[in-house]
C-alpha positions as CSV (number, residue, x, y, z in Angstrom):
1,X,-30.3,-35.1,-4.2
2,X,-26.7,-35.6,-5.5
3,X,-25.2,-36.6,-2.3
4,X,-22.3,-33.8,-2.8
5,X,-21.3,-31.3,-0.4
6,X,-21.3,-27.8,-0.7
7,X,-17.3,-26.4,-0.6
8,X,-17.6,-24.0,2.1
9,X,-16.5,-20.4,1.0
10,X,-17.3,-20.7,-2.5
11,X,-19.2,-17.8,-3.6
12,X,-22.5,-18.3,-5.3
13,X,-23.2,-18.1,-8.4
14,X,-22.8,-14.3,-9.7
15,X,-20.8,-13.0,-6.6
16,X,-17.4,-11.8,-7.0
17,X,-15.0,-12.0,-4.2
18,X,-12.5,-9.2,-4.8
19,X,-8.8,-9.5,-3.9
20,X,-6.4,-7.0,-2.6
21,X,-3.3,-6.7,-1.2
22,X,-1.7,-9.4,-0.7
23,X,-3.8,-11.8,-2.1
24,X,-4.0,-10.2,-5.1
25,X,-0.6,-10.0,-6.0
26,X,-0.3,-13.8,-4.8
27,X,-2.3,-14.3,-7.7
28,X,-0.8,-12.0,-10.0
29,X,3.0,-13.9,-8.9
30,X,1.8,-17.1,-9.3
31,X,0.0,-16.1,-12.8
32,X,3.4,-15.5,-13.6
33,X,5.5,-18.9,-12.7
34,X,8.3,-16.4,-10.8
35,X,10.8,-18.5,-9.3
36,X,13.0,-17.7,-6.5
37,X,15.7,-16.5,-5.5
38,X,14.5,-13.1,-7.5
39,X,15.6,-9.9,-7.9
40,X,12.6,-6.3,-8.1
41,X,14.4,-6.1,-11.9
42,X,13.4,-9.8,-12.8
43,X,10.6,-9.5,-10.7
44,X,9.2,-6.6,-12.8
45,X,10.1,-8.1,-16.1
46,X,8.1,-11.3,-15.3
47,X,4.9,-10.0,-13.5
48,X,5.3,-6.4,-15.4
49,X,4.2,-3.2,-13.6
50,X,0.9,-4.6,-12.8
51,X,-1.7,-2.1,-11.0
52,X,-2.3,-3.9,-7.4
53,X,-5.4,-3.1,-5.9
54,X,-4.6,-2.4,-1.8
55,X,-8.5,-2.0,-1.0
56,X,-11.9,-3.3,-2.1
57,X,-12.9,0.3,-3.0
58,X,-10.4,-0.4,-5.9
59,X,-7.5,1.6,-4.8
60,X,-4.2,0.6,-6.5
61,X,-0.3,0.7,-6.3
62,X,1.9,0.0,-8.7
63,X,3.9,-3.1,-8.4
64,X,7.0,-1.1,-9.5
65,X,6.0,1.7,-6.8
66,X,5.6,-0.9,-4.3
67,X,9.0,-2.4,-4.9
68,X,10.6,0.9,-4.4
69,X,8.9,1.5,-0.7
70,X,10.8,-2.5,0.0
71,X,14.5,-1.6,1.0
72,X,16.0,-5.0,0.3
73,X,16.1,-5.6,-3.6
74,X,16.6,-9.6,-3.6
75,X,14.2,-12.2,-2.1
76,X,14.8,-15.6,-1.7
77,X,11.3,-16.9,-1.0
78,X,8.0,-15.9,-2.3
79,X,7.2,-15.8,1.4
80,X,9.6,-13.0,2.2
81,X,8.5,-10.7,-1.0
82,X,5.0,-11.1,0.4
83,X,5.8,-9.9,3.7
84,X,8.3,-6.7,2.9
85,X,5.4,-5.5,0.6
86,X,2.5,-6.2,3.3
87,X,3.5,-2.6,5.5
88,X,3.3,-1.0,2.0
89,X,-0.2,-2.3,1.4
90,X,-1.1,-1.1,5.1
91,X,0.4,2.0,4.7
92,X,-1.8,2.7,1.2
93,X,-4.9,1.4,3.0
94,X,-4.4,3.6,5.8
95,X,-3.3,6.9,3.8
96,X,-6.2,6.9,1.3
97,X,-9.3,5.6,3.6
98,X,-12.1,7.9,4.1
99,X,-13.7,6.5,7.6
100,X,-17.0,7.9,6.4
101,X,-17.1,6.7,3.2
102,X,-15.9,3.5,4.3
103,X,-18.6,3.4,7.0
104,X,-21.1,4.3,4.2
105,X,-19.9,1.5,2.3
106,X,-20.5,-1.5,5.2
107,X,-23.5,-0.2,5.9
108,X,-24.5,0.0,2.4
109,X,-22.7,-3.3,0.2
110,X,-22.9,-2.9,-3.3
């Protein structure tokens, strides 16, 4: 016995956690190095138009698409980006869940 500690929330080996939303494009912005303050144009050319998943059933949005829905253009904190594109996130959730498929699919993990 090693005498380590498990980290709690580690996946074992072979899962795959999948991130959406938000947390994916956390990753896909700090993948990126953008600094702030930034503008959707600078944005855009450092990230690019990435695809961002908005569910786990693989559903995406395109970063530039997701800009658009944000009606301020400038963001002075990472923080502030994050939370004008959260509603848009929602709002793609919401409009493209089926409740039986998504039922189907808790019932039934891949």
């Amino acid at each position: 016995m090693s005498g380590r500690t498990p980290q709690p929330n580690r996946p074992e080996d072979g899962e795959q956690t999948v991130a959406f939303g938000i947390a994916a494009l956390d990753s896909e912005l700090s993948a990126a190095d953008v600094s702030y303050p930034t503008d959707r144009r600078t944005l855009l050319e450092t990230v690019g138009d990435v695809a961002v998943p908005y569910n786990a059933a693989g559903g995406t949005i395109a970063f530039s698409e997701a800009l658009e829905q944000v009606p301020r253009s400038e963001f002075e904190t990472k923080q502030q980006l994050l939370n004008d594109l959260h509603p848009v996130f929602e709002t793609a959730r919401r409009e493209h869940s089926n409740p039986w498929l998504d039922r189907l699919r808790s019932v039934f993990p891949s």
